[in-house]
BANUKE-640253 format. One record per residue (C-alpha): residue number from 0; residue in three letters; z, y, x. Coordinates in Angstrom, 1 decimal, m for minus. Example, Ala and Ser with C-alpha at 12.3 -4.5 7.8 and 13.67 -1.06 7.14 Angstrom:
2
<rec num="0" residuo="ALA" pz="7.8" py="m4.5" px="12.3"/>
<rec num="1" residuo="SER" pz="7.1" py="m1.1" px="13.7"/>
end
This chain:
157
<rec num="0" residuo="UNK" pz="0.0" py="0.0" px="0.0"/>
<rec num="1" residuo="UNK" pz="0.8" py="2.7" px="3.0"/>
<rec num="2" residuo="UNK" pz="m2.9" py="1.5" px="4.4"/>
<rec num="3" residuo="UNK" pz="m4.4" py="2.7" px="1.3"/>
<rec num="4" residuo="UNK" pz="m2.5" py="5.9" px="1.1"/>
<rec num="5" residuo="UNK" pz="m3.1" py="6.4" px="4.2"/>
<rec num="6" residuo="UNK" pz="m6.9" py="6.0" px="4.2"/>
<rec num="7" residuo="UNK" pz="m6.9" py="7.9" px="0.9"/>
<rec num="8" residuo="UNK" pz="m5.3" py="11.2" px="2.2"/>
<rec num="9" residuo="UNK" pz="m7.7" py="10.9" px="5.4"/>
<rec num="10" residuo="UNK" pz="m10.4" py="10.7" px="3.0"/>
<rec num="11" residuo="UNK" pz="m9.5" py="13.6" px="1.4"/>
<rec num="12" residuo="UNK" pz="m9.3" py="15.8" px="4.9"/>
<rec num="13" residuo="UNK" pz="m12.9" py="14.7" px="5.4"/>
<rec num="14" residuo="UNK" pz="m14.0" py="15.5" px="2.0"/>
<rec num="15" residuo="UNK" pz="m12.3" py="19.2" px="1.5"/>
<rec num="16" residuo="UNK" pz="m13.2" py="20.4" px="5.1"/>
<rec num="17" residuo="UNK" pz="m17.4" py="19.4" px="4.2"/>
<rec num="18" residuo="UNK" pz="m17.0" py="21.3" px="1.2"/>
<rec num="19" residuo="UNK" pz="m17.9" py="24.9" px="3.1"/>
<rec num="20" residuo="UNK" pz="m21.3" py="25.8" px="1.8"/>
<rec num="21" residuo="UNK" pz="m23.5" py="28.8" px="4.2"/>
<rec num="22" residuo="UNK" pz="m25.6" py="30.7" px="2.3"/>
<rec num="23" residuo="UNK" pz="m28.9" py="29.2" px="2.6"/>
<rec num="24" residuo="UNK" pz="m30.7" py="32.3" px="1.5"/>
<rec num="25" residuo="UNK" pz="m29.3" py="35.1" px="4.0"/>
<rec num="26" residuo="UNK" pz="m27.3" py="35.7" px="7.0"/>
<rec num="27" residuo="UNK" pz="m25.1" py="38.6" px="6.5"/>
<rec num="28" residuo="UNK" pz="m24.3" py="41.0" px="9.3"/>
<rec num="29" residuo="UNK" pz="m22.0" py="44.1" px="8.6"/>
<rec num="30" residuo="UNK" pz="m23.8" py="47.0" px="8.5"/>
<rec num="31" residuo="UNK" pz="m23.2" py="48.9" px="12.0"/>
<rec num="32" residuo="UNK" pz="m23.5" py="52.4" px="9.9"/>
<rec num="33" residuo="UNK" pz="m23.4" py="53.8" px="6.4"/>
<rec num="34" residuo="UNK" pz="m27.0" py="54.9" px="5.2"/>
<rec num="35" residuo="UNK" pz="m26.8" py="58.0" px="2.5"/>
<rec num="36" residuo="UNK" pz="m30.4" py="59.0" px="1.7"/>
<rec num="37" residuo="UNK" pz="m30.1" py="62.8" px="0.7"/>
<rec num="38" residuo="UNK" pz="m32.1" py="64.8" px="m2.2"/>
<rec num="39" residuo="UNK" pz="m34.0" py="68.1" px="m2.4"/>
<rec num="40" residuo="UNK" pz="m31.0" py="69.3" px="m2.3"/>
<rec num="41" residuo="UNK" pz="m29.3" py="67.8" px="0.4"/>
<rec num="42" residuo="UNK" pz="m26.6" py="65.7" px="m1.7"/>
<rec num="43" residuo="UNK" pz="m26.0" py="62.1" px="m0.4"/>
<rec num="44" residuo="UNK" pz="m26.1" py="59.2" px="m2.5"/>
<rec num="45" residuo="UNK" pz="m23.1" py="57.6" px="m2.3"/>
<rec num="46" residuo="UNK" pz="m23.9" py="54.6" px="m0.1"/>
<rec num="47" residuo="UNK" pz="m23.1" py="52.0" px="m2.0"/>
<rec num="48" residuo="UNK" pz="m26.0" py="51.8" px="m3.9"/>
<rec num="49" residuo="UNK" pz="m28.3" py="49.1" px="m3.1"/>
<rec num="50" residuo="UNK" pz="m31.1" py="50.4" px="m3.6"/>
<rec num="51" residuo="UNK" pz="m30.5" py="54.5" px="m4.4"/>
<rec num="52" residuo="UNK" pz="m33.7" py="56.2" px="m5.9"/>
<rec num="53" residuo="UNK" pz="m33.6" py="60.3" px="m5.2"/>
<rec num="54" residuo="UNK" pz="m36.0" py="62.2" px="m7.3"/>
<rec num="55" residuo="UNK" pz="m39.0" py="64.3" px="m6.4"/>
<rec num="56" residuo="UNK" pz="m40.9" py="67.0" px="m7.8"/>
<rec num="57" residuo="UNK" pz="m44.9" py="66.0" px="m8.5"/>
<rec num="58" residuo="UNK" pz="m46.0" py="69.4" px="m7.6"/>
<rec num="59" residuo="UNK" pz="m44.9" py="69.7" px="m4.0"/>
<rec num="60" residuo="UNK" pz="m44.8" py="67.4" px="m1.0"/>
<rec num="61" residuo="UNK" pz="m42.5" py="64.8" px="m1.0"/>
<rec num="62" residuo="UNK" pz="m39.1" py="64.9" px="1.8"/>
<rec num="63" residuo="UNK" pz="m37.8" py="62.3" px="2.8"/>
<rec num="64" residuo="UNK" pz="m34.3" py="62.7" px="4.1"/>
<rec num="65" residuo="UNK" pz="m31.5" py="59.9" px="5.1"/>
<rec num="66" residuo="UNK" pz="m27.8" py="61.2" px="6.9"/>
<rec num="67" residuo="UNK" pz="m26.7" py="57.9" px="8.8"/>
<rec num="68" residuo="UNK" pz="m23.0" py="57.7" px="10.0"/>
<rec num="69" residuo="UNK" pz="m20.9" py="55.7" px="12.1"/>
<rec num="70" residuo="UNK" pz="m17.7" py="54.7" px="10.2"/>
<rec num="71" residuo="UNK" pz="m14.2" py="54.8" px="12.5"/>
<rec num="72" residuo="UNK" pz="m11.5" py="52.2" px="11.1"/>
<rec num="73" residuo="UNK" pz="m9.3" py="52.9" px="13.8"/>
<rec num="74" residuo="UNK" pz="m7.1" py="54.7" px="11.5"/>
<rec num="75" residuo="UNK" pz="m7.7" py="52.8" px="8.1"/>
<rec num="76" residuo="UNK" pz="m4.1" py="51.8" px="7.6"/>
<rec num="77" residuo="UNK" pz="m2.7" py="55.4" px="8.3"/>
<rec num="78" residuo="UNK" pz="m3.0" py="57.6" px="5.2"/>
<rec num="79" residuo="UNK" pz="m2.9" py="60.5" px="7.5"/>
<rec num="80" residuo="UNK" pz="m5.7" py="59.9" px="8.7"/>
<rec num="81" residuo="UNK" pz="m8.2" py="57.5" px="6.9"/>
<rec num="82" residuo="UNK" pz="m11.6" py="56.5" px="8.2"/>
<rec num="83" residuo="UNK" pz="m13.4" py="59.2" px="10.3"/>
<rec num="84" residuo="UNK" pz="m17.4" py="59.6" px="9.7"/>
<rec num="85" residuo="UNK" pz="m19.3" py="60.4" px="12.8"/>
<rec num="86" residuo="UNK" pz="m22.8" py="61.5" px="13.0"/>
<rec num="87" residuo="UNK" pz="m25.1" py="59.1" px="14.4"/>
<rec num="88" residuo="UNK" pz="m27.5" py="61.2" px="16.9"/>
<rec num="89" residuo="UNK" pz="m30.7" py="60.8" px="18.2"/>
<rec num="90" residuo="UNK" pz="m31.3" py="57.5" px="16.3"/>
<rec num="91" residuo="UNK" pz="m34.9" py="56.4" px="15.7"/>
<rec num="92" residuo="UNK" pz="m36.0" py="55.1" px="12.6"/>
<rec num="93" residuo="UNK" pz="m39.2" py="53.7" px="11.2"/>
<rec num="94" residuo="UNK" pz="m40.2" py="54.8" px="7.4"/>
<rec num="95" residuo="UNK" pz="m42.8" py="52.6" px="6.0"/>
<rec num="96" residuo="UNK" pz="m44.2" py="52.1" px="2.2"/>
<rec num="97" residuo="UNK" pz="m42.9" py="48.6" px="1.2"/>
<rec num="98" residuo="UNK" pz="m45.7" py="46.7" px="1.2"/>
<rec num="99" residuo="UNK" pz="m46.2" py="48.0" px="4.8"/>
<rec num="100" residuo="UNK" pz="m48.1" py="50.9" px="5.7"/>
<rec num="101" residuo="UNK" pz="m46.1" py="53.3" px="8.0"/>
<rec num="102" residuo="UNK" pz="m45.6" py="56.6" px="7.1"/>
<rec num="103" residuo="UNK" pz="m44.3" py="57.9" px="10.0"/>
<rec num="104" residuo="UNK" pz="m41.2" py="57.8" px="12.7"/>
<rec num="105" residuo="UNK" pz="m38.0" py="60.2" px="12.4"/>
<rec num="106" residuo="UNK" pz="m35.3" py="60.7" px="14.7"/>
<rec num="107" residuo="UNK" pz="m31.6" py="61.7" px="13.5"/>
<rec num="108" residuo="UNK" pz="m30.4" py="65.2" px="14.7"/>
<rec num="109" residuo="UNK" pz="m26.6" py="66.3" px="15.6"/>
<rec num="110" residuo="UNK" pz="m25.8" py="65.6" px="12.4"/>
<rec num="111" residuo="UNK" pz="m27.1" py="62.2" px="12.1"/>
<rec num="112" residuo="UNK" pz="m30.3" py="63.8" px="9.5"/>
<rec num="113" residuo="UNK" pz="m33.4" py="62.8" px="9.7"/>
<rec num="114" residuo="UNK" pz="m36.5" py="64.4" px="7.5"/>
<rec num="115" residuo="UNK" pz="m40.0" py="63.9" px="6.7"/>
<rec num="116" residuo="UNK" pz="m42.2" py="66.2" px="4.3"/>
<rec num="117" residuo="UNK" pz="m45.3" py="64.4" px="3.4"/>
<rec num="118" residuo="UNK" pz="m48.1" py="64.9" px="0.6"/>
<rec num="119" residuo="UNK" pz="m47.9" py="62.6" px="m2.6"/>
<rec num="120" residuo="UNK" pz="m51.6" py="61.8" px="m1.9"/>
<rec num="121" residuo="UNK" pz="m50.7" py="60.8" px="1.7"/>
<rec num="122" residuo="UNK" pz="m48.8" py="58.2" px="m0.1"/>
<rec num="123" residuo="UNK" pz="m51.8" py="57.0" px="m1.6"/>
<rec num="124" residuo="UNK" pz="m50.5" py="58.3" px="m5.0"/>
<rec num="125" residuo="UNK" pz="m53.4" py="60.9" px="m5.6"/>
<rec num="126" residuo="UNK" pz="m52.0" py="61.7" px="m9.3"/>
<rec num="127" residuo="UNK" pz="m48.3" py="61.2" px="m9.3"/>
<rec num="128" residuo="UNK" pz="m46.8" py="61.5" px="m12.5"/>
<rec num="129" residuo="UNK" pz="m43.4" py="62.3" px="m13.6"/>
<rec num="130" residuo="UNK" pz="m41.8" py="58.4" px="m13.3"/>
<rec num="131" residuo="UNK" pz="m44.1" py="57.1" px="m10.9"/>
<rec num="132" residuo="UNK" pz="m42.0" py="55.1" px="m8.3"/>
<rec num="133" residuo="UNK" pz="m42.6" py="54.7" px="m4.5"/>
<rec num="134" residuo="UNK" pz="m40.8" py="51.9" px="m3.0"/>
<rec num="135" residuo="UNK" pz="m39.7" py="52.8" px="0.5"/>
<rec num="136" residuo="UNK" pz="m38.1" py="50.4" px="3.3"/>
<rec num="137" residuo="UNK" pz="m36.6" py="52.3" px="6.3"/>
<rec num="138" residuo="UNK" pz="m36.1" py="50.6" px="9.7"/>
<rec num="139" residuo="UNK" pz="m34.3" py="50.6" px="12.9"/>
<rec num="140" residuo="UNK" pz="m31.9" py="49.3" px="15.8"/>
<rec num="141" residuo="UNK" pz="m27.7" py="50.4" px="16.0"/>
<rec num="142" residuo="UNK" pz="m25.4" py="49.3" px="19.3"/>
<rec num="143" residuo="UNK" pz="m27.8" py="46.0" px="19.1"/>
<rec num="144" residuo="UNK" pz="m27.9" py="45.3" px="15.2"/>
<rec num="145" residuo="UNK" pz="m31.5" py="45.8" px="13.5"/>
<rec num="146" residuo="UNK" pz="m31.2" py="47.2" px="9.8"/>
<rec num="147" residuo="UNK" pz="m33.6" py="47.6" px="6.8"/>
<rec num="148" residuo="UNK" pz="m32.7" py="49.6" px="4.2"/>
<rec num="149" residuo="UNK" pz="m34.5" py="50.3" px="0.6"/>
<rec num="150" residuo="UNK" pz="m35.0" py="53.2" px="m1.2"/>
<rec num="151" residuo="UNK" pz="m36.8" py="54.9" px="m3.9"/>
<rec num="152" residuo="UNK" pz="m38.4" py="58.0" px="m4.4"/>
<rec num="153" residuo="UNK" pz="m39.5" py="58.5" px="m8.1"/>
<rec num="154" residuo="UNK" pz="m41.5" py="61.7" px="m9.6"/>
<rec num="155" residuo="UNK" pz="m40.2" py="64.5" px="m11.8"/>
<rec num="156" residuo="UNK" pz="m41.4" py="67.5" px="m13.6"/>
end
């Protein structure tokens, strides 16, 4: 009776430790920065969007503007303090339509912004339309870590 016992509770190690599953889909990585893509009029989104979509006029070129930042948790336990954002300078960064075309290369400033002003029908939207949607995917390398990020730009009146 104690060999069965035995060989029971050794089966069950075996069986609870193979029952970790990976994702077989994607490898996550923590983000090395925190991506806010800003509007006409310079407001962030809030970074936790997945996917944020800023607005642009039909009538005028489009600008395309992102803010990254390097988040400091040093401090994240001390409510004095908190987490410190610091601007991430001199960063390059690829901007391509989604289904691949580039658009062009930017480079962050002091304050980690980096802008691009470019015509709707550079696009390849010759008509844009209030709603019409342009699926962007933004690209680049941080302390060894590549990133993609999504975005949207959609037209308005």
């Amino acid at each position: 009776m104690r060999k069965t016992a035995y060989i029971l509770f050794l089966g069950l190690i075996v069986l609870s430790s193979a029952c970790e599953k990976k994702d077989p889909f994607v490898d996550r990585v923590v983000s090395p920065l925190l991506f806010l893509v800003l509007d006409e009029n310079g407001v962030a989104s809030s970074g936790l969007t997945t996917e944020p979509t800023v607005s642009s006029k039909i009538t005028k070129d489009i600008t395309f503007s992102i803010k990254l930042v390097e988040l400091d948790k040093t401090n994240i336990l001390d409510n004095t303090k908190g987490i410190d954002s610091i601007a991430v300078k001199s960063l390059p960064i690829a901007l391509s339509i989604r289904g691949g075309a580039k658009i062009g290369d930017l480079t962050t400033n002091e304050k980690g912004v980096a802008t691009l002003t470019k015509p709707w029908a550079d696009l390849g939207i010759t008509a844009p339309k209030a709603g019409t949607t342009l699926l962007l995917s933004w690209t680049g390398t941080y302390k060894e870590v590549k990133f993609t990020k999504y975005t949207r730009i959609q037209g308005s009146n």
